[in-house]
mmJSON file of the N, C-alpha and C atoms, coordinates in Angstrom:
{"data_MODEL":{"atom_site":{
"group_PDB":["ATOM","ATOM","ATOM","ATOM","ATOM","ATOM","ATOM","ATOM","ATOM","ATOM","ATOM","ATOM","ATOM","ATOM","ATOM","ATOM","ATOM","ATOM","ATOM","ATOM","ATOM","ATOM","ATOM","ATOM","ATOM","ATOM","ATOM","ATOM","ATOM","ATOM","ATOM","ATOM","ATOM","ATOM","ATOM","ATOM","ATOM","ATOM","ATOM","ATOM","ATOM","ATOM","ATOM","ATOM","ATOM","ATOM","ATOM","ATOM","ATOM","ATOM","ATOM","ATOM","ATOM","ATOM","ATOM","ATOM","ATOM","ATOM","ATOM","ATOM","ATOM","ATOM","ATOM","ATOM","ATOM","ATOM","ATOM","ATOM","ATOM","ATOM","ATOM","ATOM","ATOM","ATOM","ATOM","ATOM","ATOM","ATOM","ATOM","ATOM","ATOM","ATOM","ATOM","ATOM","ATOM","ATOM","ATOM","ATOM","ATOM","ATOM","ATOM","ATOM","ATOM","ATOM","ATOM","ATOM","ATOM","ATOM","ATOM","ATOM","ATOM","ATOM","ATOM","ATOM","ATOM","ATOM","ATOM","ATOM","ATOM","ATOM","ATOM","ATOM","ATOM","ATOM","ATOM","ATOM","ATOM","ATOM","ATOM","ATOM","ATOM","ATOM","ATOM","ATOM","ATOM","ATOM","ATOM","ATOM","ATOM","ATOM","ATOM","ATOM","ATOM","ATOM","ATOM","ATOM","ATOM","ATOM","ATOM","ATOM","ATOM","ATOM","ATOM","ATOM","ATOM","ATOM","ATOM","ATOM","ATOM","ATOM"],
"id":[1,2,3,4,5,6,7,8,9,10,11,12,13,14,15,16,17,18,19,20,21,22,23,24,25,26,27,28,29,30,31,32,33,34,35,36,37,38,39,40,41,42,43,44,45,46,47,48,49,50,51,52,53,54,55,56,57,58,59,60,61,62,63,64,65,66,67,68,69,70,71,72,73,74,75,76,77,78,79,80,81,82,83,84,85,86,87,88,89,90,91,92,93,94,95,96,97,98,99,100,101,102,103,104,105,106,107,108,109,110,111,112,113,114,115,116,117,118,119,120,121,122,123,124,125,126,127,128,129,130,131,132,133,134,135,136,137,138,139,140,141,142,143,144,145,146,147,148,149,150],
"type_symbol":["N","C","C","N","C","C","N","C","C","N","C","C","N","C","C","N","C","C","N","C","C","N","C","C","N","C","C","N","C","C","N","C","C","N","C","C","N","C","C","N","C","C","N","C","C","N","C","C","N","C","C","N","C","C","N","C","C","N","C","C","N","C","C","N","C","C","N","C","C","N","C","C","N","C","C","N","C","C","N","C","C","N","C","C","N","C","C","N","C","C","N","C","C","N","C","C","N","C","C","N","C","C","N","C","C","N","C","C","N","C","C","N","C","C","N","C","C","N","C","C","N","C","C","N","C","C","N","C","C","N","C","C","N","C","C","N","C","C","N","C","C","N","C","C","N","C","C","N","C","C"],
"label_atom_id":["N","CA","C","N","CA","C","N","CA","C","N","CA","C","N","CA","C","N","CA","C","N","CA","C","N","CA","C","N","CA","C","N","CA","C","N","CA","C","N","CA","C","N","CA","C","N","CA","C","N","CA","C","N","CA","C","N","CA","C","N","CA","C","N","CA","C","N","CA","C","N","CA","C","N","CA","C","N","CA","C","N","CA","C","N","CA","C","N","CA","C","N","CA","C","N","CA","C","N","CA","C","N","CA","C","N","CA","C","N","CA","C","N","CA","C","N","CA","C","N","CA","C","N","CA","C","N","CA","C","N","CA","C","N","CA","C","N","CA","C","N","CA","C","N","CA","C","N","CA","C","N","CA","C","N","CA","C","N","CA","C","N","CA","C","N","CA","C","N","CA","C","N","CA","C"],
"label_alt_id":[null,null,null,null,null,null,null,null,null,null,null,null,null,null,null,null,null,null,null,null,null,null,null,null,null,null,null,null,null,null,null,null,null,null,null,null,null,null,null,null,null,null,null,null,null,null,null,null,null,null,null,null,null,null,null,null,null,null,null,null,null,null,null,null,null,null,null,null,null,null,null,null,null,null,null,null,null,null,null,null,null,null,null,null,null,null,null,null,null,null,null,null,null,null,null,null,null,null,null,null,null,null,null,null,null,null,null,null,null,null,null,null,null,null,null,null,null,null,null,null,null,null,null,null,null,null,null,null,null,null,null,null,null,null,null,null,null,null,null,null,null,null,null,null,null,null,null,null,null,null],
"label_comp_id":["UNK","UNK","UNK","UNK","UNK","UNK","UNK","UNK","UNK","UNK","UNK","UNK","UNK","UNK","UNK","UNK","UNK","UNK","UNK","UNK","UNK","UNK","UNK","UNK","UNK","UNK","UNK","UNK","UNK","UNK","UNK","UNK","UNK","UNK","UNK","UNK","UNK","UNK","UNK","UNK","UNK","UNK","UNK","UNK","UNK","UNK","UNK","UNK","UNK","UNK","UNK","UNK","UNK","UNK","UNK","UNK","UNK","UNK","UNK","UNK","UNK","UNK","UNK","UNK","UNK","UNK","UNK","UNK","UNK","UNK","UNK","UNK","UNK","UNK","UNK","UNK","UNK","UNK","UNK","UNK","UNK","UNK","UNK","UNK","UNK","UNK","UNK","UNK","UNK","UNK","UNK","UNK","UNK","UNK","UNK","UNK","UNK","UNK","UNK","UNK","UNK","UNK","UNK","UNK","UNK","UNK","UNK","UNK","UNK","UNK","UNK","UNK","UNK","UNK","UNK","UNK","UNK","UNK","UNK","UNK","UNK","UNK","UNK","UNK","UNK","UNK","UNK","UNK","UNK","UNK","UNK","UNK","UNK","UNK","UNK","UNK","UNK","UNK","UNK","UNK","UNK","UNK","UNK","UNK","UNK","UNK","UNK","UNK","UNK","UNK"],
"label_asym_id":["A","A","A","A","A","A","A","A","A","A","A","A","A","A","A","A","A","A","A","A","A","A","A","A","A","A","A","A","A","A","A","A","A","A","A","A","A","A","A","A","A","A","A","A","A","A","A","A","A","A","A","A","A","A","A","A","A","A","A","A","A","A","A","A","A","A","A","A","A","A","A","A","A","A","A","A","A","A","A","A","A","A","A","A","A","A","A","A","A","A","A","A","A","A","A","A","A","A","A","A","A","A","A","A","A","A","A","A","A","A","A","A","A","A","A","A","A","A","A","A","A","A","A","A","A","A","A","A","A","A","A","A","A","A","A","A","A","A","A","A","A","A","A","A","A","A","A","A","A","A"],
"label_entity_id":["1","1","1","1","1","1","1","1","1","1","1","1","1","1","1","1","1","1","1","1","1","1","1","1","1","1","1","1","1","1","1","1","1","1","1","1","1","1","1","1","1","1","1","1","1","1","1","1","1","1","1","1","1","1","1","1","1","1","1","1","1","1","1","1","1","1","1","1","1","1","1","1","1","1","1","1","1","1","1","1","1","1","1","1","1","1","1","1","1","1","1","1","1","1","1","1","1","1","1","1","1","1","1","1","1","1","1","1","1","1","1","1","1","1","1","1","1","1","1","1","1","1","1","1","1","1","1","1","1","1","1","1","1","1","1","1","1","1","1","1","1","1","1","1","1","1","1","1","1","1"],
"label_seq_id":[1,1,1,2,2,2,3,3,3,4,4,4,5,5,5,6,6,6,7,7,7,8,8,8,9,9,9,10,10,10,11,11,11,12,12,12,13,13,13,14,14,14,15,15,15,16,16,16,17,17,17,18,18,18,19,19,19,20,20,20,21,21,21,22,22,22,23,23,23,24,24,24,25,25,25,26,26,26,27,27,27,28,28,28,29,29,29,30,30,30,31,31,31,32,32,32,33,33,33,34,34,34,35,35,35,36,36,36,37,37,37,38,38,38,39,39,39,40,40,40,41,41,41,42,42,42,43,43,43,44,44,44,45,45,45,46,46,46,47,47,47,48,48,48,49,49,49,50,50,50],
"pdbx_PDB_ins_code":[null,null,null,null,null,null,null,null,null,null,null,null,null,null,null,null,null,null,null,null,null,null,null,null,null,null,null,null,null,null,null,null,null,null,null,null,null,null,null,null,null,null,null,null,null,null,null,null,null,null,null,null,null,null,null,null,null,null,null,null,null,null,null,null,null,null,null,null,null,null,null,null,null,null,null,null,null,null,null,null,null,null,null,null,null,null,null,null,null,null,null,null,null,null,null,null,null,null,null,null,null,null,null,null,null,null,null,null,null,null,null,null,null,null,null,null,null,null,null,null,null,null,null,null,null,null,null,null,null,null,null,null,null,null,null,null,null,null,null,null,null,null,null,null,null,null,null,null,null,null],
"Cartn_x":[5.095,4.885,5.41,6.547,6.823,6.467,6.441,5.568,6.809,6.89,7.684,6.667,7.554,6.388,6.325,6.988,6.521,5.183,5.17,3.761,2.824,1.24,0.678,-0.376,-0.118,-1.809,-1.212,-0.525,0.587,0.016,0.236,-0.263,-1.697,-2.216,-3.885,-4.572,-4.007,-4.606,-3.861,-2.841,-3.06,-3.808,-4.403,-4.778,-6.557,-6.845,-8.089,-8.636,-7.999,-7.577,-7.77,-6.892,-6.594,-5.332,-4.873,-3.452,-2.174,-1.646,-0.438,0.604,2.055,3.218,3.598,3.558,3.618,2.605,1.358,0.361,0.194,0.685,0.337,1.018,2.805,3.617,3.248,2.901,2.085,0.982,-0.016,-1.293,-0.513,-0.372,0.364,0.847,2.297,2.989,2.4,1.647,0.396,0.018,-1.348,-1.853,-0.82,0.221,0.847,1.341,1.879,2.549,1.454,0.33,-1.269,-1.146,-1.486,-1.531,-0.541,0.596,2.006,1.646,1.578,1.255,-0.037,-0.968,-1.91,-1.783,-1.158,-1.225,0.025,0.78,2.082,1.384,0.647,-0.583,-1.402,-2.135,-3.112,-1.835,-1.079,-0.245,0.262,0.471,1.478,0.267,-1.403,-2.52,-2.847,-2.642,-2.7,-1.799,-0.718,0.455,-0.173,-0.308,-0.726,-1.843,-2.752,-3.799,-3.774,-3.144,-3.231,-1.906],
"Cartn_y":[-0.069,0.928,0.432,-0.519,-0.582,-2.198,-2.591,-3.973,-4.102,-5.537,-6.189,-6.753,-6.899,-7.152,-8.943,-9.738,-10.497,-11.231,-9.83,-9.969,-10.194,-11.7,-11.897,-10.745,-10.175,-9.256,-7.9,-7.574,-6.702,-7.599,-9.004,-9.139,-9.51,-9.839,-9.99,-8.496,-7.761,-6.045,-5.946,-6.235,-5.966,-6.745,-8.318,-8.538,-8.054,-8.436,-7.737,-6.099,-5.356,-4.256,-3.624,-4.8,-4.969,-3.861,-3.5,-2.787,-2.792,-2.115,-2.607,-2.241,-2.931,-3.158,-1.566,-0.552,0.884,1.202,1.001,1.772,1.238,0.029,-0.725,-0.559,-0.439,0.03,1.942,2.515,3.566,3.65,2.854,2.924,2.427,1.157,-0.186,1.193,1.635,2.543,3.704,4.677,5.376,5.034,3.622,2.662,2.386,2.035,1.318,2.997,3.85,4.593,5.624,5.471,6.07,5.115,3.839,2.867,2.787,3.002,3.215,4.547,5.694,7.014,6.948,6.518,6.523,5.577,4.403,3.266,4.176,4.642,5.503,6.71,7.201,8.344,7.561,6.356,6.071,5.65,4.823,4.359,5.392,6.668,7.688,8.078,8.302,8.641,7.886,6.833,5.455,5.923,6.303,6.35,7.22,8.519,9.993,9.923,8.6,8.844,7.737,6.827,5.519,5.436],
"Cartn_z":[4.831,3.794,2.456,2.41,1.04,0.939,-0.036,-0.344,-1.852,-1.539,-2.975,-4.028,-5.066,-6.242,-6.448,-5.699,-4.939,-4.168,-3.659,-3.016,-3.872,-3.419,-4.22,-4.398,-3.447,-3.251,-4.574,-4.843,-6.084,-7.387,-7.731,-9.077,-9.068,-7.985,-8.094,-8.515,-7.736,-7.752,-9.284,-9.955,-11.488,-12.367,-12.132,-12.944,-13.047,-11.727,-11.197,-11.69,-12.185,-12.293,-13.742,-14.252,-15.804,-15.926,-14.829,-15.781,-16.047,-16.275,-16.966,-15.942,-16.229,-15.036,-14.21,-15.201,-14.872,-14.106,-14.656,-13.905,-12.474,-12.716,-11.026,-10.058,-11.005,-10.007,-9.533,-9.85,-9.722,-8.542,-9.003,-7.67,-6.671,-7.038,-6.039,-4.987,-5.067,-4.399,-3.452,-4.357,-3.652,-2.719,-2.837,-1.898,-0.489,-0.959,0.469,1.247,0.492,1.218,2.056,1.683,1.942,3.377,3.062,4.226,5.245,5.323,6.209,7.028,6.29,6.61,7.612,7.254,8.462,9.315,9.056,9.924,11.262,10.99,11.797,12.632,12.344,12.942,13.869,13.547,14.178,15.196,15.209,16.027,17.251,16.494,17.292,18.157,17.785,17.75,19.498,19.186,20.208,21.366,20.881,22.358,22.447,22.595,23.374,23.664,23.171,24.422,25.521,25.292,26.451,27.189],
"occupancy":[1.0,1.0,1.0,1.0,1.0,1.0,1.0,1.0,1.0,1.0,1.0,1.0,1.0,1.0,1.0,1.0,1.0,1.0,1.0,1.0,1.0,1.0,1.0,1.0,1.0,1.0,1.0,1.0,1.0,1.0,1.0,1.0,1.0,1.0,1.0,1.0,1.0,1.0,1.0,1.0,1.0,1.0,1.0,1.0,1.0,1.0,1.0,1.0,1.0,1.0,1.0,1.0,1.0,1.0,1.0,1.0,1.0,1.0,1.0,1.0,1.0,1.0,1.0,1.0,1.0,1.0,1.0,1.0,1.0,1.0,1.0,1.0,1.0,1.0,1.0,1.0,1.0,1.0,1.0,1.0,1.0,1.0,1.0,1.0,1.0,1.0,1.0,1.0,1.0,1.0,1.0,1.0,1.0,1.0,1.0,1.0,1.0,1.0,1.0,1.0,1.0,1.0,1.0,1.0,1.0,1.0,1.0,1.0,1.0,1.0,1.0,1.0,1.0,1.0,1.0,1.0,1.0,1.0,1.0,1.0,1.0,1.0,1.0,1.0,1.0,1.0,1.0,1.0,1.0,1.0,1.0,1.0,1.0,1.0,1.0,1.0,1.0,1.0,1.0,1.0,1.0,1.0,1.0,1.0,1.0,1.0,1.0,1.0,1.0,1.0],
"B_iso_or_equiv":[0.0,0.0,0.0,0.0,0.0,0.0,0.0,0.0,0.0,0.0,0.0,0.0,0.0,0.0,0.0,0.0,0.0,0.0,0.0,0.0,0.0,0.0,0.0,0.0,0.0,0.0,0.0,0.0,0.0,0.0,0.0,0.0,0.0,0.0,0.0,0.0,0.0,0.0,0.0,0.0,0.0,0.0,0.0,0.0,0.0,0.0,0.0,0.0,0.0,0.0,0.0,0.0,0.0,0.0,0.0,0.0,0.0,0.0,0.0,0.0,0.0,0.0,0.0,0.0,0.0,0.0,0.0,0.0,0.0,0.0,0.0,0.0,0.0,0.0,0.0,0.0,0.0,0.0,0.0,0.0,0.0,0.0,0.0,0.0,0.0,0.0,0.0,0.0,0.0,0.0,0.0,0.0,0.0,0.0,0.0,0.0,0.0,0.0,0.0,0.0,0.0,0.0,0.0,0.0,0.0,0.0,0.0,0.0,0.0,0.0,0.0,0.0,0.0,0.0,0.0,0.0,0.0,0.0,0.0,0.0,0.0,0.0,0.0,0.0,0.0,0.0,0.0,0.0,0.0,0.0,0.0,0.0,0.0,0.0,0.0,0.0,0.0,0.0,0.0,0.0,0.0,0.0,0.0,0.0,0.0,0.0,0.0,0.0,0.0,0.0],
"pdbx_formal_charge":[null,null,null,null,null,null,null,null,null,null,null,null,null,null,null,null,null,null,null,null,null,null,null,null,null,null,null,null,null,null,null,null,null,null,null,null,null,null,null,null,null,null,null,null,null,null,null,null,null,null,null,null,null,null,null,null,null,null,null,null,null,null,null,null,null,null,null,null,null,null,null,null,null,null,null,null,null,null,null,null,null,null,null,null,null,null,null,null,null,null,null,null,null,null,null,null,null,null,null,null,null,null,null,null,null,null,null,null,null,null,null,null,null,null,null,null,null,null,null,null,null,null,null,null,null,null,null,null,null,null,null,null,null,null,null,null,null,null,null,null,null,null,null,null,null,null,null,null,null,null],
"auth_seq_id":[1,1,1,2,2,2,3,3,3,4,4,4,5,5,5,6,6,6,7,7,7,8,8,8,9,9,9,10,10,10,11,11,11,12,12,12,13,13,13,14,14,14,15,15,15,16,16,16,17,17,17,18,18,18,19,19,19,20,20,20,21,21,21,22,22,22,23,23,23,24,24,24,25,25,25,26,26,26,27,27,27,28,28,28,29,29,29,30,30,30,31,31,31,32,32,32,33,33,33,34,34,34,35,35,35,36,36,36,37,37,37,38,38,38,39,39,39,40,40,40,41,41,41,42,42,42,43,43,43,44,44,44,45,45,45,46,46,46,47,47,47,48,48,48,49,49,49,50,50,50],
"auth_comp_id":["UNK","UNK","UNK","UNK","UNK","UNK","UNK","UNK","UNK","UNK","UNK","UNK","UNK","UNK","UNK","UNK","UNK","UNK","UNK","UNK","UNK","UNK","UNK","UNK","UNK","UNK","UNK","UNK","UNK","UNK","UNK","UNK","UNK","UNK","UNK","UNK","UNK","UNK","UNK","UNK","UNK","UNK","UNK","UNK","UNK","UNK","UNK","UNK","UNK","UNK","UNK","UNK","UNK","UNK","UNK","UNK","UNK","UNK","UNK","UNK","UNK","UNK","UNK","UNK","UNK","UNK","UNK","UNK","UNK","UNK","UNK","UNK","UNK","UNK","UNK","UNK","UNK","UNK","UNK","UNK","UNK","UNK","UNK","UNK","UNK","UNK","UNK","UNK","UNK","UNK","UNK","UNK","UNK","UNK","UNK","UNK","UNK","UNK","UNK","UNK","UNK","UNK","UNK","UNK","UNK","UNK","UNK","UNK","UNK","UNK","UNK","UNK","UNK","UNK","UNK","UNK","UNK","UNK","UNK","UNK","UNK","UNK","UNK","UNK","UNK","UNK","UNK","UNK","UNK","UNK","UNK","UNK","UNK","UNK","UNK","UNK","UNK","UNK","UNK","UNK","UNK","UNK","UNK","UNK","UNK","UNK","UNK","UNK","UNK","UNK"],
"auth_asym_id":["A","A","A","A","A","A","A","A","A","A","A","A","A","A","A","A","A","A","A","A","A","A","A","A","A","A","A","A","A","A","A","A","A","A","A","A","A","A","A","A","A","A","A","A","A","A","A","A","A","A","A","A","A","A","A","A","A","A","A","A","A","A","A","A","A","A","A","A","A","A","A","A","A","A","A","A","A","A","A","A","A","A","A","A","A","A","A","A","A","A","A","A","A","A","A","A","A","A","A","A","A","A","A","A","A","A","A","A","A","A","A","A","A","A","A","A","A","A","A","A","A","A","A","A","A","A","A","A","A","A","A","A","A","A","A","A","A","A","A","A","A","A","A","A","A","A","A","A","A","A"],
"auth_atom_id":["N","CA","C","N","CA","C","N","CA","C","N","CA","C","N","CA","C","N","CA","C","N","CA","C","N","CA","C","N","CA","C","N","CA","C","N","CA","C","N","CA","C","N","CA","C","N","CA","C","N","CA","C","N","CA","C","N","CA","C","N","CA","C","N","CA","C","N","CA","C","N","CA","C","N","CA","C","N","CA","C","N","CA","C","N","CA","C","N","CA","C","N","CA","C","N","CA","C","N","CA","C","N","CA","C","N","CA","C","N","CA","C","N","CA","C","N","CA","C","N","CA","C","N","CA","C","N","CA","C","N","CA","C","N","CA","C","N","CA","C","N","CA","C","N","CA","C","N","CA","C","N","CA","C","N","CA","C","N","CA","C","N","CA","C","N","CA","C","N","CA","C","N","CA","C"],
"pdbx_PDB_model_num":[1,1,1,1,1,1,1,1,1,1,1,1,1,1,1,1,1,1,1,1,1,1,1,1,1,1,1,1,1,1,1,1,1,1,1,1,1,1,1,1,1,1,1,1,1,1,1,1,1,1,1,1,1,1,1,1,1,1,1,1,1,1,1,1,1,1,1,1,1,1,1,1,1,1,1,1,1,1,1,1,1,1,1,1,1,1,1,1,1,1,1,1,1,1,1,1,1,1,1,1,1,1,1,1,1,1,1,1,1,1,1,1,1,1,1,1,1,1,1,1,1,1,1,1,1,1,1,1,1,1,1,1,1,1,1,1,1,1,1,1,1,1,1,1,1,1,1,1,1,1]
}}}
């Protein structure tokens, strides 16, 4: 869920993007915690049926 700014896939998605250090840290954050949140569901999703 949380991703460092490190990560290359963080400054490709800003330059790709075109935006600026705020706004990215913004989506950027959204995006992963969107992705954690369902990735933890589908998971929990997975145990209760198998």
């Amino acid at each position: 869920m949380c991703s460092h700014v490190n990560d290359s896939g963080f400054w490709m998605y800003k330059g790709y993007f075109n935006l600026s250090l705020k706004d990215t840290f913004k989506s950027w954050s959204l995006m992963e915690t969107i992705v954690g949140v369902v990735g933890i569901i589908m998971v929990l999703l997975l145990d209760a049926v198998v």
